[in-house]
N, C-alpha and C positions, 0 to 999 in steps of 0.2 A: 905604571900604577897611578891611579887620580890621587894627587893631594889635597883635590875637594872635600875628603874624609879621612882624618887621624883614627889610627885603631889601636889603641892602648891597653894592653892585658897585662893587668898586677893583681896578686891575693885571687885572683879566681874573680875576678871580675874585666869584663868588657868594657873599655867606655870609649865610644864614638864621638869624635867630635864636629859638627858642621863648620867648615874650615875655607869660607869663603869673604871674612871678616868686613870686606873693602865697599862688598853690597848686602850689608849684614846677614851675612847668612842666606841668602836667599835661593831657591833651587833653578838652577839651569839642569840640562838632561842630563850631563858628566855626573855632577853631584848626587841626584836620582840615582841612576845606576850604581852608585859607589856604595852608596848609604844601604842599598839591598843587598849589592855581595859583602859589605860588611857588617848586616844581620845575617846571613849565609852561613857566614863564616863563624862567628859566634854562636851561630848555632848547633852547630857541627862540630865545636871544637868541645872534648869534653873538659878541658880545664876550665873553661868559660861555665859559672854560677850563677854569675848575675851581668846585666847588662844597664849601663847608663846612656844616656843619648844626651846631647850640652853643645851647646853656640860658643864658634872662637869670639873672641870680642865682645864687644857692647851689646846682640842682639842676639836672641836664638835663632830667631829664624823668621824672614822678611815674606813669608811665602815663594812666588812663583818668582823668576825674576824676568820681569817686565820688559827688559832690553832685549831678552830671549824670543819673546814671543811678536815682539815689533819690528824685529829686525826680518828681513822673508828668508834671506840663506840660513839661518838661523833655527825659527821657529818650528819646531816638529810640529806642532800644530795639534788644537786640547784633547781629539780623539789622541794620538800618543801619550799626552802631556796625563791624563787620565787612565786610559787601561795599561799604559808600561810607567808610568812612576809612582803616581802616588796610591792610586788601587794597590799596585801590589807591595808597597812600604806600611801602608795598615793592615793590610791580610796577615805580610811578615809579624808585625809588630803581635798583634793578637793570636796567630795561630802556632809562635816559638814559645815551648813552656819552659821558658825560662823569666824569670822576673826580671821587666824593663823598666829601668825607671829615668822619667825626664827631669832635668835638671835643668829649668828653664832662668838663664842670666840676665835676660834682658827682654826688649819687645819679642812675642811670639805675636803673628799678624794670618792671615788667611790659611794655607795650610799648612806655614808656620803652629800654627794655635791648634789644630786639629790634630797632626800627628802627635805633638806633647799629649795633648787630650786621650790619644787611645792606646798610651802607656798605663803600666800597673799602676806605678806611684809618681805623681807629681807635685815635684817641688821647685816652689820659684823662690827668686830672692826679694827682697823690698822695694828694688828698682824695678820690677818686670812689670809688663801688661800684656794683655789676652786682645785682641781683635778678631772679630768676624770682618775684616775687612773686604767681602767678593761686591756686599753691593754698591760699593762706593765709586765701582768702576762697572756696574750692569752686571755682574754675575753672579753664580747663585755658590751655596757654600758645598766643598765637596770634602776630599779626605776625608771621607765619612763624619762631620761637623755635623749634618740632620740629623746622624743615628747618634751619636754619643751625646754630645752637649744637651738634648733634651733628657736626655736621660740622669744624666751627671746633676743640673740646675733646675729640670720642670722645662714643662712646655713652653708657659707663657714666656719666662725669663728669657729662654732658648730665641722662640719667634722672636723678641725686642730686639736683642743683641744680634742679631743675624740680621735684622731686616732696617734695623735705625746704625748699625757698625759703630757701638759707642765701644771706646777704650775702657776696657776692666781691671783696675789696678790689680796688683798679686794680691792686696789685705783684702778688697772686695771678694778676689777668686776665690780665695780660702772662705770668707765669710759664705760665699751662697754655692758654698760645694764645689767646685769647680777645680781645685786642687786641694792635694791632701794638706801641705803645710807652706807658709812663707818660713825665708830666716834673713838674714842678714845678707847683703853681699859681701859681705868678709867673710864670711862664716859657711856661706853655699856650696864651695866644693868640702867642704870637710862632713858639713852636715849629709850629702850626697854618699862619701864614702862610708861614712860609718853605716847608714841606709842599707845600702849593695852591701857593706861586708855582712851586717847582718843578715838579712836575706841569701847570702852564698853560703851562707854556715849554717844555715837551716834545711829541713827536710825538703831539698828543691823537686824532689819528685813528685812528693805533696802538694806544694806551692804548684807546679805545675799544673795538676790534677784540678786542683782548684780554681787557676785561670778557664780549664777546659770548662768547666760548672758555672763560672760566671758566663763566658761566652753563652753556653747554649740555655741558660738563664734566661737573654734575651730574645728568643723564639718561642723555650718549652712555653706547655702547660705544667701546672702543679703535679698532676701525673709523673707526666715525660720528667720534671724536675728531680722529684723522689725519688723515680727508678733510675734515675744516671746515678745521683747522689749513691745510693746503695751497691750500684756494681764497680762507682769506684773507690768505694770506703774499703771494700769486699779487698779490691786488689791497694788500694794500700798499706792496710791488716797486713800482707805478705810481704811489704817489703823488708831491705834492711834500714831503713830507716825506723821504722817504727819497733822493729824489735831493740835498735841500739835506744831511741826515745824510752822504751818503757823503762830494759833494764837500768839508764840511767838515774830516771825517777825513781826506781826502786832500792838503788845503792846511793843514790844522794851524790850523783856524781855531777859535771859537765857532759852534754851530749857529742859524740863526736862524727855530724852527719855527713854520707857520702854521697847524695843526693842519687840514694838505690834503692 
């Protein structure tokens, strides 16, 4: 089993860790591979609530790592590097309805920065920073960085940073959308947990349903929107969730959700 990925399941929560500290974090194809069967696996496990994703050491995550692809015994080469790691580590990320959230400690950099980016909730600490860094070295942004980041900050912002690779501190990210909250680095894995725990204790089947709506948000029409929205209000009306939520509200209680 690779220990390029720690998989740590406490309270009903999943948290991944990218566990390559020495080249901060950065993805070789072992690590790829790990990071999917260890969304797989949380996916599939139904004690797993909620999931966090977080860098061992000083950085989240360096992007691609560089020795990988210069080295020739080595390099699987970008057609791999693209449709077997990181295409299918953002599919995972948005298509498991379960709420993922990055917890970004330090530099996120190329698709370091992207995959944080196409988590539910991201939160960095005060030390972190955001890079578009692919054209620094001729390349263009991928882990889907052109579909979310303009969507997350605006077009124009988006093109700058992609196309000039200036460094975006976390207070800037938070300031022009780009992550939900900074906190402290003292304070960042605690802040994260309580995050996840709440999220795991709430109606995850909903939450789920709702990632589904965000997703298809970014294709529908106002139409197509409406009428997802409506067939899947329809079936959450049935779950048990929502009937333990009501009678709760009704008896003035705590809810006690089972993400059903």
């Amino acid at each position: 089993m690779s220990q390029s990925i720690t998989n740590e399941i406490k309270n009903n929560i999943a948290t991944l860790r990218l566990n390559r500290p020495n080249v901060f974090n950065s993805f070789n194809r072992e690590m790829a591979l790990a990071l999917q069967d260890a969304l797989d696996e949380a996916e599939k496990n139904d004690e797993v609530r909620a999931i966090v994703i977080t860098g061992e050491g000083k950085a989240f995550c360096a992007g691609q790592d560089l020795k990988e692809v210069t080295t020739p015994e080595l390099n699987p080469g970008f057609k791999k590097i693209l449709e077997e790691h990181y295409n299918p580590i953002i599919s995972r990320i948005r298509s498991i309805e379960k709420p993922i959230v990055a917890a970004v400690n330090g530099v996120a950099a190329g698709a370091g920065a992207n995959i944080a980016l196409a988590c539910d909730i991201v939160l960095a600490s005060e030390g972190a920073s955001f890079i578009q860094a692919f054209s620094k070295i001729g390349l263009i942004p991928d882990s889907a960085g052109t579909f979310f980041l303009p969507r997350l900050i605006g077009f124009q912002k988006a093109s700058a940073l992609m196309m000039l690779g200036d460094k975006v501190s976390a207070e800037a990210a938070e300031r022009i959308g780009m992550v939900y909250k900074v906190v402290s680095a003292d304070t960042l894995s605690e802040e994260t947990e309580k995050i996840a725990s709440t999220l795991a204790n709430m109606p995850t089947k909903a939450l789920g349903m709702t990632k589904r709506l965000l997703n298809q948000s970014m294709t529908n029409d106002l139409g197509a929107q409406l009428d997802m929205e409506s067939k899947l209000q329809i079936e959450a009306a049935q779950s048990e969730d929502y009937a333990e939520g009501v009678d709760a509200f009704v008896n003035k209680r705590k809810p006690n959700f089972k993400g059903k």
